[in-house]
C-alpha positions as CSV (number, residue, x, y, z in Angstrom):
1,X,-0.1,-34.4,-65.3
2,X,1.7,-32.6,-62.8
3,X,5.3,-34.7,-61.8
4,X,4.0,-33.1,-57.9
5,X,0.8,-33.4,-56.2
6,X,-0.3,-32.2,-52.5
7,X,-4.1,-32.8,-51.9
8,X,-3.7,-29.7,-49.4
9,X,-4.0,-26.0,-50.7
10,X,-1.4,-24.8,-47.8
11,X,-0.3,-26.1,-44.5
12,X,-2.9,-24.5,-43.0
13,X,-5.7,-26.7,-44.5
14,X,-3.5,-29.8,-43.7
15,X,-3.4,-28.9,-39.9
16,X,-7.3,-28.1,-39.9
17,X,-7.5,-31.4,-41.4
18,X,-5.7,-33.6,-38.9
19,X,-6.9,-31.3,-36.3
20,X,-10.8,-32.1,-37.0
21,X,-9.5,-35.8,-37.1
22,X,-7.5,-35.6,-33.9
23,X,-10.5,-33.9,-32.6
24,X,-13.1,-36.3,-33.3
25,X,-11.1,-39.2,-32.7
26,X,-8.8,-38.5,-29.2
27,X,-10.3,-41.1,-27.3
28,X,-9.3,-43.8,-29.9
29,X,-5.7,-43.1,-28.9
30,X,-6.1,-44.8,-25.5
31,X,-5.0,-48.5,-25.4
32,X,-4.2,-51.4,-22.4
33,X,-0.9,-52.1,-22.5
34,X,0.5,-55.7,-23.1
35,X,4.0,-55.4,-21.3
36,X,5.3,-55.8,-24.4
37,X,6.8,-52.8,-25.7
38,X,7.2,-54.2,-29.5
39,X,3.9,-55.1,-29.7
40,X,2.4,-52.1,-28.1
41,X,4.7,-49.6,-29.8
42,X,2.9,-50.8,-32.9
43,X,-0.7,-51.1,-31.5
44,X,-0.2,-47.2,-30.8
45,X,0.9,-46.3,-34.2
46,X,-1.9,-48.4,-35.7
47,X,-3.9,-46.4,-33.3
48,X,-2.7,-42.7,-34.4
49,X,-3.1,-44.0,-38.3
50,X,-6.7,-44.1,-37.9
51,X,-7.2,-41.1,-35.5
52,X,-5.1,-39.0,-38.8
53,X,-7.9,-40.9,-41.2
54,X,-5.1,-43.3,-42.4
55,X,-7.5,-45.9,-42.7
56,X,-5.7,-48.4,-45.0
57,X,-2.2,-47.8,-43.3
58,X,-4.2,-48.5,-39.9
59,X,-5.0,-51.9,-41.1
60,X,-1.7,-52.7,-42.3
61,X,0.0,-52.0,-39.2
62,X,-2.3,-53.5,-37.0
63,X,-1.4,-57.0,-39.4
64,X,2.1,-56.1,-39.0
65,X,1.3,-55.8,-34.7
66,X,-0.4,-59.2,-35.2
67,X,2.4,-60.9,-37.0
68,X,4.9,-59.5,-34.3
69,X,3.0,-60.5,-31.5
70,X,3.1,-63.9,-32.2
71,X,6.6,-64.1,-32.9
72,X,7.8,-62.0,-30.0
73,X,5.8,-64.5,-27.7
74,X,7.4,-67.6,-29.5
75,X,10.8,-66.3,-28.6
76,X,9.7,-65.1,-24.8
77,X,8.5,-68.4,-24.4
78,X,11.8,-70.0,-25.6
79,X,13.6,-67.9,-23.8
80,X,11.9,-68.1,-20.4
81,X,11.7,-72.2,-21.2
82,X,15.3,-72.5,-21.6
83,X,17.5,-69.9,-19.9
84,X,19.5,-71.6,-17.1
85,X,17.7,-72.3,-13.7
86,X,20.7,-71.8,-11.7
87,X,21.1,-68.6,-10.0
88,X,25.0,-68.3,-11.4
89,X,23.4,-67.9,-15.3
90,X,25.3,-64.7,-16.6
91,X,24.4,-62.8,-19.4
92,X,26.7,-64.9,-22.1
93,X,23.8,-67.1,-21.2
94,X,21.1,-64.9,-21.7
95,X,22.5,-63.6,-25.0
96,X,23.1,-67.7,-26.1
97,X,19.7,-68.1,-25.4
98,X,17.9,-64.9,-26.7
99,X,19.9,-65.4,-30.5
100,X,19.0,-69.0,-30.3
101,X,15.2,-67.6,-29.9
102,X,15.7,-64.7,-32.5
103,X,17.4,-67.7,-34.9
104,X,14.5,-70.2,-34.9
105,X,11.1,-67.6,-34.8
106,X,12.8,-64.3,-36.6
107,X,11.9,-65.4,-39.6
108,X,8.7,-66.9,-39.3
109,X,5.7,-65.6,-41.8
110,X,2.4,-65.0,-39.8
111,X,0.9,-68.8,-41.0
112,X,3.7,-70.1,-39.2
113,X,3.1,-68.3,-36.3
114,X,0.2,-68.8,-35.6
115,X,0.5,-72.4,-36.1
116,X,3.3,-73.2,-34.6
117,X,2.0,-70.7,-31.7
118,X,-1.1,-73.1,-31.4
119,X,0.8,-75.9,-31.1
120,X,2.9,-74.4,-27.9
121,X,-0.7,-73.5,-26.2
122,X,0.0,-69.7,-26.5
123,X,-3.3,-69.5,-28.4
124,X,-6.2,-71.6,-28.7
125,X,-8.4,-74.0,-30.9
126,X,-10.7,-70.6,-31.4
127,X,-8.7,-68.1,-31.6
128,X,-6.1,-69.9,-34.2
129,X,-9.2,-70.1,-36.5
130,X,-9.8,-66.9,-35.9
131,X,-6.2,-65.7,-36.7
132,X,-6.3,-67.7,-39.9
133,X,-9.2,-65.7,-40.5
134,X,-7.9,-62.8,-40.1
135,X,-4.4,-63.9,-41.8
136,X,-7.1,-64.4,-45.0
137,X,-9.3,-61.6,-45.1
138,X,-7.5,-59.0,-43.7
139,X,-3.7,-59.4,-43.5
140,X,-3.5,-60.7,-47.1
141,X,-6.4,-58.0,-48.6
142,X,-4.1,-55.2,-47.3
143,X,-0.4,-56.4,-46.8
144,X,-0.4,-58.3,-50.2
145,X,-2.9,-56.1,-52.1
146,X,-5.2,-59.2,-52.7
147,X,-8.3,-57.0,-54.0
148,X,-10.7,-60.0,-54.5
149,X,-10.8,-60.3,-50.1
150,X,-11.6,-56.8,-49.9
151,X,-14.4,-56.3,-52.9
152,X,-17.3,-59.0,-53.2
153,X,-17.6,-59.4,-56.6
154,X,-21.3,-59.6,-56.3
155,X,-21.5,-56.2,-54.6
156,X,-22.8,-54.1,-57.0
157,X,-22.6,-50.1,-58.2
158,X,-24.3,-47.8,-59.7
159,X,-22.1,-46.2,-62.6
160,X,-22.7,-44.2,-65.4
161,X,-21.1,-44.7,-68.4
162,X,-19.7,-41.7,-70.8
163,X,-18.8,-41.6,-74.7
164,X,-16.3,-39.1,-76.5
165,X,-18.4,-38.4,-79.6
166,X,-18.4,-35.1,-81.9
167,X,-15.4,-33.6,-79.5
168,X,-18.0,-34.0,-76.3
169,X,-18.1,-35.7,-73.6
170,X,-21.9,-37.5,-73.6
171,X,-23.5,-39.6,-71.3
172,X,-24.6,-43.0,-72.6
173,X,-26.3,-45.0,-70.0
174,X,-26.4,-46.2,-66.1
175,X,-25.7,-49.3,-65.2
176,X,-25.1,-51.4,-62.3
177,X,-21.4,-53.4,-61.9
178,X,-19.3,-55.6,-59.5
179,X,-16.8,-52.9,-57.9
180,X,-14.3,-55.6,-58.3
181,X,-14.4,-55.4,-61.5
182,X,-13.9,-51.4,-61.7
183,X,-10.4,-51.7,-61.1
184,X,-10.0,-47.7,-62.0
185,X,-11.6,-47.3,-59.0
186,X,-10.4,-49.2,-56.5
187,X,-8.1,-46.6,-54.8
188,X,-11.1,-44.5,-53.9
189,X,-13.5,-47.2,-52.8
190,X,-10.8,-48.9,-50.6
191,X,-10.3,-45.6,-48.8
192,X,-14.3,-45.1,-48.2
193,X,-14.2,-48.7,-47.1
194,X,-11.1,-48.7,-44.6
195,X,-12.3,-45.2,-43.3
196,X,-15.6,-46.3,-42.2
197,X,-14.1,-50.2,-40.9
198,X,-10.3,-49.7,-39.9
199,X,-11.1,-49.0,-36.7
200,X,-13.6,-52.2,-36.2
201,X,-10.8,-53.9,-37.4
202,X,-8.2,-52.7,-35.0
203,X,-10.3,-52.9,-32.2
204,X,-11.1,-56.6,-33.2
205,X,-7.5,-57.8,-34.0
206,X,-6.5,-55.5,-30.8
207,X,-8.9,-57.4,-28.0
208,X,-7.2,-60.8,-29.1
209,X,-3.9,-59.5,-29.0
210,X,-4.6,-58.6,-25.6
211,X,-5.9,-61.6,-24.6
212,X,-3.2,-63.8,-25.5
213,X,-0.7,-61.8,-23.9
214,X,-2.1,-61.1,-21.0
215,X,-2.5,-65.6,-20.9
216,X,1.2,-65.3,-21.3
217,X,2.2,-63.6,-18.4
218,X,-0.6,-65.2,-16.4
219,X,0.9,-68.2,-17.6
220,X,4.7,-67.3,-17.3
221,X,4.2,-66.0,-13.5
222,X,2.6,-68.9,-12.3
């Protein structure tokens, strides 16, 4: 095996190949902005990943926008909840107030975002089972690698089955199996699958991003 691989003859055929994706896909690069600019900087590059048929990064960043959406809004809404009233606040106060914010949601894994989100009324009853949902089935599939939320094990395909006998290469029967269960080919059939969804997904994850920031500063201007 080669110690260097590049799926790409020359540049050339790389460009034509992003090219006929940026092509088909241009439109997918428009977005509605939240007004946050961590979340939506993430949103676009989630965006571009599946425009450049990056389906599985697409859905990894969209799970990463998710999990900092939640936890930039915990903070905003400490922050805008406790900054001083008075119109002599300076900015040691802002900066007291903004760490204190960064100290208690920084750290916070996407679970406890979302619950803790819930529980402040920044999300919910629906959309935090939703979230969880998605936290399940999606986040964990991709972020953590958890193959069993991404193949059914009942899902079934056809495969044909080879022997080495006499110095040959012979075929020996066709059968059907659980793709979870062909772990040699789970690279390839998680790329077929995220091409074809990633973009269902990021729409979907998307709208309720949207949604719940756009309650914020409906919420936070009132």
């Amino acid at each position: 095996m080669n110690e260097y691989f590049n799926p790409f003859n020359d540049k050339n055929s790389a460009i034509e190949f992003y090219s006929k994706n940026i092509n088909e896909r241009f439109n997918f690069l428009q977005y509605k902005q939240t007004g946050i600019h961590e979340v939506d900087i993430k949103r676009f590059e989630a965006r571009q990943c599946v425009v450049f048929g990056l389906g599985i990064s697409a859905i990894v960043m969209i799970s990463v926008t998710l999990e900092e959406c939640l936890k930039t809004l915990l903070k905003y809404h400490y922050f805008l909840n406790n900054l001083p009233q008075s119109p002599e606040f300076d900015l040691e106060d802002w900066e007291k107030v903004s760490l204190a914010a960064e100290d208690a949601f920084g750290t916070f894994k996407l679970h406890n975002a979302i619950q803790k989100a819930r529980k402040e009324d920044l999300i919910d009853e629906n959309e935090e089972k939703v979230l969880l949902e998605i936290k399940e089935f999606i986040r964990n599939a991709f972020v953590h690698s958890d193959k069993s939320k991404i193949f059914d094990e009942q899902s079934k395909t056809r495969v044909n089955v080879m022997k080495f006998e006499d110095g040959k290469i012979q075929y020996k029967e066709n059968r059907k199996m659980s793709i979870l269960a062909l772990n040699i080919a789970h690279g390839f059939a998680e790329k077929e699958q995220t091409n074809k969804e990633s973009p269902r997904i990021i729409e979907q994850i998307d709208s309720i991003i949207i949604t719940i920031c756009e309650r914020f500063w409906k919420t936070h201007s009132s």
